[in-house]
C-alpha positions in Angstrom: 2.2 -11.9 14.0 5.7 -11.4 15.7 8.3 -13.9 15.1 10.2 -15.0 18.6 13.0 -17.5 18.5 12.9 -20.6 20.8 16.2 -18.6 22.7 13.0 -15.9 23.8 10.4 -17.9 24.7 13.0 -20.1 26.9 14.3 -16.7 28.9 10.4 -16.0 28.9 10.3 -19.2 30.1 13.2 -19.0 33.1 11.6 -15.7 33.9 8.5 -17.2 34.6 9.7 -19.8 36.5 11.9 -17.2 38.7 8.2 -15.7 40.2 7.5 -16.1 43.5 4.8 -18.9 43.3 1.8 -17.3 44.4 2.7 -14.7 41.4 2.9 -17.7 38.7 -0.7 -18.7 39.7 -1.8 -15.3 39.1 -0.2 -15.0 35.8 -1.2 -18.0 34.7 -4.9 -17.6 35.7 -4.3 -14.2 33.9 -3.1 -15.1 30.5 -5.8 -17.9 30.5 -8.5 -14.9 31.1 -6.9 -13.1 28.9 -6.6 -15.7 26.1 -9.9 -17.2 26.6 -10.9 -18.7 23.2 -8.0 -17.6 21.4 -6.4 -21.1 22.4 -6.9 -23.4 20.7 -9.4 -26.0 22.0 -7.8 -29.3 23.7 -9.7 -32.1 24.4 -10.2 -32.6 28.1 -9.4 -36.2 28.9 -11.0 -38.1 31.5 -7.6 -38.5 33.5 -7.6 -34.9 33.7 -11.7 -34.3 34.6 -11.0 -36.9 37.6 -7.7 -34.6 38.8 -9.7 -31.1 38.4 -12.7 -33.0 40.5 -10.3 -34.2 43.1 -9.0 -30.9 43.1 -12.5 -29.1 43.5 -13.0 -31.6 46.3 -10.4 -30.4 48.0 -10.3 -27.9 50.8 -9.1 -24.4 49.6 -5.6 -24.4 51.3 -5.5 -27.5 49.8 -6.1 -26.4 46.1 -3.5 -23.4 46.5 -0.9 -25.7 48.4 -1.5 -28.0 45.0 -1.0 -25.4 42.6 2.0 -24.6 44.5 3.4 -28.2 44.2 3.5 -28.6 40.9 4.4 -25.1 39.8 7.6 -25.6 42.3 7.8 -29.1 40.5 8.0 -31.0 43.5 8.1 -34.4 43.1 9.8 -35.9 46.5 7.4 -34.3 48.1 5.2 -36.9 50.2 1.7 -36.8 48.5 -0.7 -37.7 50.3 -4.2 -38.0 49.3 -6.8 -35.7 51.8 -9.7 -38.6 53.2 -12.7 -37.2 53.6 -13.0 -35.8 57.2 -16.1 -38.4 58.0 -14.6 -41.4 59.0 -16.9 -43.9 57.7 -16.3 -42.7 54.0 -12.6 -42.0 54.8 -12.4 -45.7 55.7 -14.4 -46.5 52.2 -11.3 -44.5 50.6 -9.0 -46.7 52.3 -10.5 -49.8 51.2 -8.3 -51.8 48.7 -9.1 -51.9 44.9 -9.9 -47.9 45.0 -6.0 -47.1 43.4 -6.5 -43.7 43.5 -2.9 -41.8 43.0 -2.1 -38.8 44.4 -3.1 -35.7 42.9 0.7 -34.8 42.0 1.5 -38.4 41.1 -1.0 -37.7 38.5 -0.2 -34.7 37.4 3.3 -35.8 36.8 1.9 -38.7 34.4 0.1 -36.2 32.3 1.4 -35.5 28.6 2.2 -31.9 27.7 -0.6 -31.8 26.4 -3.1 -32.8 29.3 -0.7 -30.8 31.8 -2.1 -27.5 28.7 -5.6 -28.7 29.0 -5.3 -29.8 32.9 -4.6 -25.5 33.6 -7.1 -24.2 30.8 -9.9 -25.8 32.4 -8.4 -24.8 36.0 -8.2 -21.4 35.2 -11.8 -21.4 34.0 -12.9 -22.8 37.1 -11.5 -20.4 38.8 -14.1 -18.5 41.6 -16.5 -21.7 41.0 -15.2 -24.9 41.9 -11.9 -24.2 42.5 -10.6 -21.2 44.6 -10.3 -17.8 42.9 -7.3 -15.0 42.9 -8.0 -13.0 45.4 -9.6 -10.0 44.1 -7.1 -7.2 46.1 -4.2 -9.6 44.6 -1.9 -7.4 42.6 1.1 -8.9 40.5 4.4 -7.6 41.1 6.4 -5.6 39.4 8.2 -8.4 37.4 5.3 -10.7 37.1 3.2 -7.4 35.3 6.4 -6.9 33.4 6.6 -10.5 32.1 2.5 -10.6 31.3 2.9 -7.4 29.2 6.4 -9.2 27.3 3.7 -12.4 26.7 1.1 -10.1 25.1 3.1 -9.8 21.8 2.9 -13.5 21.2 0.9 -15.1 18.9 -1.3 -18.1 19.7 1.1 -20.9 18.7 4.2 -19.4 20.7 2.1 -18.4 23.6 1.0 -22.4 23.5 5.0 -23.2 23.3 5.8 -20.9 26.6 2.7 -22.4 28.5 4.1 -25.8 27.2 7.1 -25.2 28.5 6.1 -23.6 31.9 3.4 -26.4 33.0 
């Protein structure tokens, strides 16, 4: 077990965070491969099964342009739920008494701890109902660089970075 200071896993943190986006998905989809069931397990809330549906429901651009959002922490973005491209059930989503928030509206209401279970379950959707990495995607050289610095965490401060980074 190596001992890192909250001063590390912040600049961990800020390098992270200084990826190109499309590089943060991939490491994040990464270290949740890579971690698997060395996390420990979080309880799945319904608010968070009901985002990761939506989500699957959602064409692919649409998943990636997601991840995007709320790994660039948008939140004056206009967010717009996608209706169903049949227009008699897009006009049943349309009908009154539905209240069904934006995907990033609800991300934004999750607890640190639903935003933690919210990508662990995303990441192990991956390639099933939720679009995969593509498989000739290769990190670049910072993002491989920061993966192999996360590697000498233990569990509890690899939990604090993620924390910190979702």
């Amino acid at each position: 077990m190596t001992s890192i200071d909250t001063k590390t896993l912040n600049s961990l943190a800020t390098r992270f965070k200084q990826l190109l986006v499309d590089d943060q998905i991939a490491a994040l989809g990464y270290l949740y491969q890579e971690l698997g069931s060395s996390l420990p397990s979080i309880a799945t809330p319904d608010k968070v099964n009901d985002l990761l549906n939506m989500m699957g429901d959602m064409r692919e651009g649409s998943q990636i342009e997601f991840m995007q959002d709320v790994l660039n922490d948008r939140t004056t973005k206009t967010d717009e739920v996608s209706l169903d491209p049949h227009p008699t059930k897009a006009l049943l989503e349309l009908i009154p008494g539905d209240n069904v928030e934006p995907p990033l509206t609800q991300y934004h209401k999750f607890s640190p701890t639903e935003r933690l279970s919210f990508w662990s379950q995303l990441a192990s959707k991956m390639g099933d109902e939720v679009i995969a990495l593509p498989s000739d995607y290769s990190l670049s050289p910072e993002a491989t660089e920061l993966l192999n610095s996360l590697k000498s965490l233990d569990t509890d401060q690899t939990v604090d970075f993620l924390s910190q980074i979702v």
